[in-house]
Every structure is written in structure tokens, then in C-alpha cells.
C-alpha positions, -999 to 999 in steps of 0.1 A, spaced: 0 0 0 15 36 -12 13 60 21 -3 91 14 27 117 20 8 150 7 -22 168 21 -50 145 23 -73 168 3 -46 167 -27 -50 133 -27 -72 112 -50 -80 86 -21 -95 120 -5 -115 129 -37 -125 86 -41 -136 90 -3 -156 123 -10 -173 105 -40 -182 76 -18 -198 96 7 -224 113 -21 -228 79 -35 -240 68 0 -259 99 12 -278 93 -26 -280 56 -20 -297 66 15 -319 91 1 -334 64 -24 -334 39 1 -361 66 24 -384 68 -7 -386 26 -15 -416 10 -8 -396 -13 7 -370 -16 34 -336 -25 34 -340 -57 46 -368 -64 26 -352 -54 -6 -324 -79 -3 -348 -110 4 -366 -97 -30 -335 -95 -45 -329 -130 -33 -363 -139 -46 -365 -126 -77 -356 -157 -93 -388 -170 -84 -373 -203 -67 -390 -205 -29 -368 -214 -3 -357 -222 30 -348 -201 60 -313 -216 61 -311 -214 24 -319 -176 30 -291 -174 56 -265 -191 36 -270 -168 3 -275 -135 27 -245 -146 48 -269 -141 80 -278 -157 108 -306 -175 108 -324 -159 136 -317 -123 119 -333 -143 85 -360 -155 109 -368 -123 119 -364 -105 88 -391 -133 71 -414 -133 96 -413 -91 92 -418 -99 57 -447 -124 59 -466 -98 84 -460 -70 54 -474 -89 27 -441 -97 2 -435 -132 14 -450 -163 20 -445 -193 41 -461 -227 32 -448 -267 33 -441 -283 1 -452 -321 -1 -426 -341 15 -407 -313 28 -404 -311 66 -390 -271 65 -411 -245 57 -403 -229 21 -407 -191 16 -414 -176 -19 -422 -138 -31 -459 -130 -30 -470 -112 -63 -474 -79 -41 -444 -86 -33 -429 -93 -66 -448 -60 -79 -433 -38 -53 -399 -47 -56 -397 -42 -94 -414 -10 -87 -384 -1 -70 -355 -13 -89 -373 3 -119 -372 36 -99 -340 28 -85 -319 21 -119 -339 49 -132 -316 70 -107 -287 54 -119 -295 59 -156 -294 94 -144 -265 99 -128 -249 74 -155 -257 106 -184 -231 126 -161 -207 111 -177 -195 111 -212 -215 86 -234 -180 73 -247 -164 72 -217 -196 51 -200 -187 15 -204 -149 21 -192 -166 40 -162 -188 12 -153 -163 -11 -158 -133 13 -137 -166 15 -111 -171 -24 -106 -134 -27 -104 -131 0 -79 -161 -12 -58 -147 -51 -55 -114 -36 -44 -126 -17 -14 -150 -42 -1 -125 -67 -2 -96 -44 12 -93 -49 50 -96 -19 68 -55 0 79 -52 1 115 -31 37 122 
């Protein structure tokens, strides 16, 4: 890792961190005005395959505990997106998208990658795939870097 020897706001790691921050407070802001919450947008997510599953399966794919999953279903159920039933011959209970649900997350992304789509005609129209593909890279890197200890 370089060290950052000049000023901190000379620094591109300064203007990368400034970008992250609006990309968060705009990722927040359409996070306030989903129909769905957080939570509830990553089981959809999960679920938009349309294959029901179980509450370990849920866990495993999320990376969750099951008793956070548990809690975040049963949230889920009571709001209408998800479903619990037994299929025949399967001792768990499965849990699949409801069509509300369904509806309400496409809504959504729709609305959601609308806002990207927006923010994407900020940059250059020839310089877009290379962004997207600089962005990905960028993004993989810094969830994957551990965090420096000072």
C-alpha cells in the first residue's frame, strides 16, 4: 500500500472517499423513498428468481444468521411480500415472493436504476462502459480491502 505523504485533500484517495460519501448519502436518500425496506429489498433480491426457499437457504445466500433471516421473514410475511407454506414431503417451511411482493420490488428497482441511468448521463457517453467497468473494479477492491489500522 503507497502512504499518502501529501495533504489529504490533494490526494485522490480524498476525492474517491468524497465521491463515496455522495454515493451513500444518494443511495440513503433512495433507500427513504422505496416502498420497501432494506431488509426487505435484499430477500426480494434474493427472490427474484422465483425459486421459494428455505430459512437456512436464506441465511447461507445472505451470509446471515438464521435468527436475523427468521426475523427478517417473519417481518416480511406480516407486510405482505413473502410467503411461508410446506411443500409435499418437505419437513422445512419454504418461503417464496408473493405477487405484491414481486410487484413492489420491481417498482423499485425500476425507480432505482432509473436513478442510476441518471446519474450514468453525467458522464460522457463514450467514456460510460470504461466507467462502469473502472466502477465495478473500484467497488470489488474496497470491499475486499481490510480496513488500515493507524
Amino acid at each position: 500500500m503507497t502512504p499518502i505523504t501529501e495533504p489529504p485533500e490533494a490526494t485522490a484517495a480524498f476525492a474517491a472517499a468524497r465521491a463515496i460519501t455522495a454515493l451513500d448519502r444518494g443511495r440513503r436518500t433512495a433507500e427513504a423513498a422505496a416502498s420497501l425496506g432494506l431488509s426487505q429489498q435484499r430477500l426480494m433480491w434474493l427472490f427474484r428468481d422465483g425459486t421459494p426457499r428455505t430459512l437456512k437457504e436464506i441465511a447461507e445466500s445472505l451470509a446471515l444468521e438464521q435468527s436475523t433471516v427468521n426475523r427478517q421473514a417473519n417481518a416480511a410475511i406480516d407486510a405482505g411480500i413473502l410467503r411461508r407454506f410446506h411443500a409435499p414431503g418437505q419437513t422445512a417451511h419454504l418461503l417464496e415472493a408473493t405477487e405484491e411482493g414481486a410487484a413492489r420490488f420491481t417498482e423499485d428497482l425500476t425507480t432505482g436504476l432509473q436513478q442510476v441511468q441518471s446519474a450514468l448521463e453525467a458522464v460522457p457517453a463514450d467514456r460510460r462502459d470504461d466507467f462502469v467497468a473502472d466502477l465495478v473494479a473500484f467497488a470489488r477492491a474496497y470491499d475486499s480491502t481490510p480496513a488500515v489500522e493507524a
